[in-house]
C-alpha positions as CSV (number, residue, x, y, z in Angstrom):
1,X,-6.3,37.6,4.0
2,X,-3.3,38.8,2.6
3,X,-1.8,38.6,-0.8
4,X,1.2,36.9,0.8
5,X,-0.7,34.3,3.0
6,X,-2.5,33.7,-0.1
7,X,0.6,32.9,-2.1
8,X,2.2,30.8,0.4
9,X,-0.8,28.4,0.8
10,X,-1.2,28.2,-2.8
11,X,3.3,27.0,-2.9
12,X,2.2,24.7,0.3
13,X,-0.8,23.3,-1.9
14,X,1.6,22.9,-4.9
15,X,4.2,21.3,-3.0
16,X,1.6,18.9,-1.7
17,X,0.2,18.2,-5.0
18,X,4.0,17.3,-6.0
19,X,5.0,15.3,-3.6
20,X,1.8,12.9,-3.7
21,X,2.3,13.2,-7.7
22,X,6.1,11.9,-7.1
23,X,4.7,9.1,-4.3
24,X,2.3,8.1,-7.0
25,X,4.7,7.8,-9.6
26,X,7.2,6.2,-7.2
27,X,4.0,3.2,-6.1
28,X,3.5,2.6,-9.7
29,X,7.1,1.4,-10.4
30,X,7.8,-0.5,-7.7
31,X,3.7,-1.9,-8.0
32,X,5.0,-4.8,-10.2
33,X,7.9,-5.9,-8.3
34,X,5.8,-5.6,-4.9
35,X,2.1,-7.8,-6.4
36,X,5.5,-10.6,-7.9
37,X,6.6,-10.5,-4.1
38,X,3.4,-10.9,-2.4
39,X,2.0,-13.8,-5.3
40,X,5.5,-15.8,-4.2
41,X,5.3,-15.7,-0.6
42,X,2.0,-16.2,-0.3
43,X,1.5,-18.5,-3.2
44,X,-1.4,-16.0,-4.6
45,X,-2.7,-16.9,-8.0
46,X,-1.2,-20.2,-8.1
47,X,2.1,-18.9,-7.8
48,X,4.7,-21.6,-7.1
49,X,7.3,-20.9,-4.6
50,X,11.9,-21.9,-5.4
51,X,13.1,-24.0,-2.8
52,X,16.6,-24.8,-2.2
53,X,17.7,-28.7,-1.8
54,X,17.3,-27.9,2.4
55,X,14.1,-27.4,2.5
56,X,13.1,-30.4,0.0
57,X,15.3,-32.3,2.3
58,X,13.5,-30.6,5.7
59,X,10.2,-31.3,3.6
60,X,11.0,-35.2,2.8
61,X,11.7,-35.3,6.6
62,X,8.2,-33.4,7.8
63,X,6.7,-36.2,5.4
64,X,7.6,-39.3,7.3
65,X,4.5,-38.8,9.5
66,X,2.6,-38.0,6.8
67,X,1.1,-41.9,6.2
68,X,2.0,-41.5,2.6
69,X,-0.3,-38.6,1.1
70,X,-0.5,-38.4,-2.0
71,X,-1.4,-35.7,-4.5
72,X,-1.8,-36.5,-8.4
73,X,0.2,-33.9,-10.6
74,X,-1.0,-32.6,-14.3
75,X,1.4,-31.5,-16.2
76,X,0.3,-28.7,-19.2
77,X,2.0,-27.2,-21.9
78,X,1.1,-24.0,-24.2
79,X,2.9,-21.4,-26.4
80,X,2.1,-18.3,-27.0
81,X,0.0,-17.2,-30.7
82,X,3.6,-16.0,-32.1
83,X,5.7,-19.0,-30.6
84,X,6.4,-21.4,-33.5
85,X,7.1,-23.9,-31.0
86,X,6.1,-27.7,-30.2
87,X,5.9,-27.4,-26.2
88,X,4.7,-30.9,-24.5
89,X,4.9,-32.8,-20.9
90,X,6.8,-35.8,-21.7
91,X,4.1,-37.4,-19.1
92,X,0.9,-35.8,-18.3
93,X,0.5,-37.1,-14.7
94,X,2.3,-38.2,-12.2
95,X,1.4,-39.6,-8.8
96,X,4.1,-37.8,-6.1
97,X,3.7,-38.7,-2.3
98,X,3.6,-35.2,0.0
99,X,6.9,-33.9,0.6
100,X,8.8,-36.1,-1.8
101,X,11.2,-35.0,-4.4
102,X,10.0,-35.7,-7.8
103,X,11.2,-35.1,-11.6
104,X,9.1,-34.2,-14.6
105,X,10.3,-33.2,-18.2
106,X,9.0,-31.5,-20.9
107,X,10.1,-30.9,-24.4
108,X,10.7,-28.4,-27.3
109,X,10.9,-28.3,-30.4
110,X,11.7,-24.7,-32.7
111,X,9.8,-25.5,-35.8
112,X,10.9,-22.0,-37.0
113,X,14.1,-21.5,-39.5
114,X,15.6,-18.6,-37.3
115,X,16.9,-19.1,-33.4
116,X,14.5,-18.4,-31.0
117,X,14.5,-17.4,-27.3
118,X,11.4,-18.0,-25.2
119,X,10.5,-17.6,-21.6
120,X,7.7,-19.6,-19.8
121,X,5.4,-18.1,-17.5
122,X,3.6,-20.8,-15.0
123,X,1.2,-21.0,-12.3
124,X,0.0,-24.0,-10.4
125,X,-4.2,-24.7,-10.1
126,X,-6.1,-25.0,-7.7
127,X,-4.7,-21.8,-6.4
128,X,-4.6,-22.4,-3.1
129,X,-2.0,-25.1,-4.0
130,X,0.4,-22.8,-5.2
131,X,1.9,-21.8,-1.6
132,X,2.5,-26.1,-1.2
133,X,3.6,-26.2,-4.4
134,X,7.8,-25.9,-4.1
135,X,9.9,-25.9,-7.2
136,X,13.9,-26.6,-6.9
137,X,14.9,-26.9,-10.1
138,X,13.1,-25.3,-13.6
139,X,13.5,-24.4,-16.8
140,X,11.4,-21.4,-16.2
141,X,13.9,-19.9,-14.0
142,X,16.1,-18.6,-17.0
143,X,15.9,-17.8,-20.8
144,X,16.0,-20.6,-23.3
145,X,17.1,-20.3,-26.6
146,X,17.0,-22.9,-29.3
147,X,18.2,-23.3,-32.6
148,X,16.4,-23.7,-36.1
149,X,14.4,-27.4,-35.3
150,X,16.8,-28.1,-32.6
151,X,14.5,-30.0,-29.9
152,X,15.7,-30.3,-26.2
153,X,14.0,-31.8,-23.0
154,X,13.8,-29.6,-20.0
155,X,13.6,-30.7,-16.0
156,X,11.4,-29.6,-13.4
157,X,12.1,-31.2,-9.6
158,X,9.5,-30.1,-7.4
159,X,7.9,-31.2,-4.2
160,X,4.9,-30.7,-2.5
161,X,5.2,-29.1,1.2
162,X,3.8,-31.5,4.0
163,X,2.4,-27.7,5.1
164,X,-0.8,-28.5,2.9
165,X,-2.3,-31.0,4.7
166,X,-2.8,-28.6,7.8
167,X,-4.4,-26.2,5.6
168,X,-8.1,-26.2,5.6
169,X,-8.3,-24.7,1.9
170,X,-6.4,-27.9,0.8
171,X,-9.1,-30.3,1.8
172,X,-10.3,-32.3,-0.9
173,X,-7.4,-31.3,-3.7
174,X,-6.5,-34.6,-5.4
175,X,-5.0,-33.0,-8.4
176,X,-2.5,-30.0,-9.0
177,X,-2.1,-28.7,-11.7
178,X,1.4,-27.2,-13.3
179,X,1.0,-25.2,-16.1
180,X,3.8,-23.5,-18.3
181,X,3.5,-21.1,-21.3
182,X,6.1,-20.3,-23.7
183,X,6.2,-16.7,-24.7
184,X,9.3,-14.8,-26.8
185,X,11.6,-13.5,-24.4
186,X,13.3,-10.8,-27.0
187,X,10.1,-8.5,-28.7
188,X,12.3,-7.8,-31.6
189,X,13.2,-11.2,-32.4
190,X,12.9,-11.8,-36.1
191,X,9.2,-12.8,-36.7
192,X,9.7,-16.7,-39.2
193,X,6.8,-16.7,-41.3
């Protein structure tokens, strides 16, 4: 073998070993974004999916021949170790029929002497419920920020999709849960003591 076969398998190996290092690099950026996708459309994790007010109105309508299903909601609240907030469901249950609009609040409070912006992070249990499980409206779609002790109440409207009574997995559930956390949005925040 020659010296220059040798050296252009060696820059053919190289080039290889570059482009799968750039692929690489390239899967682990968009790995996030992609496993967000995926847990939204398939309701993975007890994901909840957004709706728009069509398809809560398409759902009330896929509902009528329902018989009146009904599913039992639990609401939960938490905050995070370093969130000096009061965070509560205003009710803890609710009794929704299947494909139904239905409101719930919940409430904050910043026990802190500095403003505060926190984020909530949800997921819906059992997990298989979380692909029925259609939110239209919800705090947890933006930032909130709240002032030194200021409290505010905060809507959810959500419906559950008619879909889940043809879905095997879904036999039996009685009870969803809906479960937020409240986590800082800003890292840097100030830190009330």
């Amino acid at each position: 073998m020659t010296t220059a076969t040798l050296e252009n398998r060696n820059k053919r190996t190289m080039l290889m070993a570059f482009a799968m290092a750039l692929g690489m690099l390239g899967l682990g950026f968009a790995a996030v974004p992609l496993y967000n996708l995926f847990c939204r459309v398939t309701g993975f994790a007890g994901t909840t999916q957004v709706a728009s007010e069509a398809d809560a109105d398409l759902a009330a309508r896929m509902a009528a021949s329902a018989g009146g299903v009904t599913y039992s909601i639990r609401f939960d609240a938490n905050t995070a170790r370093n969130m000096p907030w009061d965070f509560k469901p205003v009710q803890v249950t609710d009794t929704v029929a299947i494909g139904q609009r239905d409101m719930a609040f919940y409430t904050a409070r910043n026990n802190s002497s500095v403003p505060i912006t926190g984020t909530a992070t949800f997921n819906v249990e059992p997990e298989q419920a979380g692909a029925y499980f259609n939110k239209i409206q919800c705090f947890c779609f933006t930032e909130q920020t709240l002032q030194p002790g200021q409290e505010i109440r905060m809507p959810v409207l959500y419906y559950v999709d008619p879909a889940a009574l043809d879905d095997p997995n879904m036999e039996g559930v009685e009870q969803i849960t809906l479960s937020y956390t409240f986590h800082r949005a800003i890292e840097g925040e100030e830190n009330p003591s």
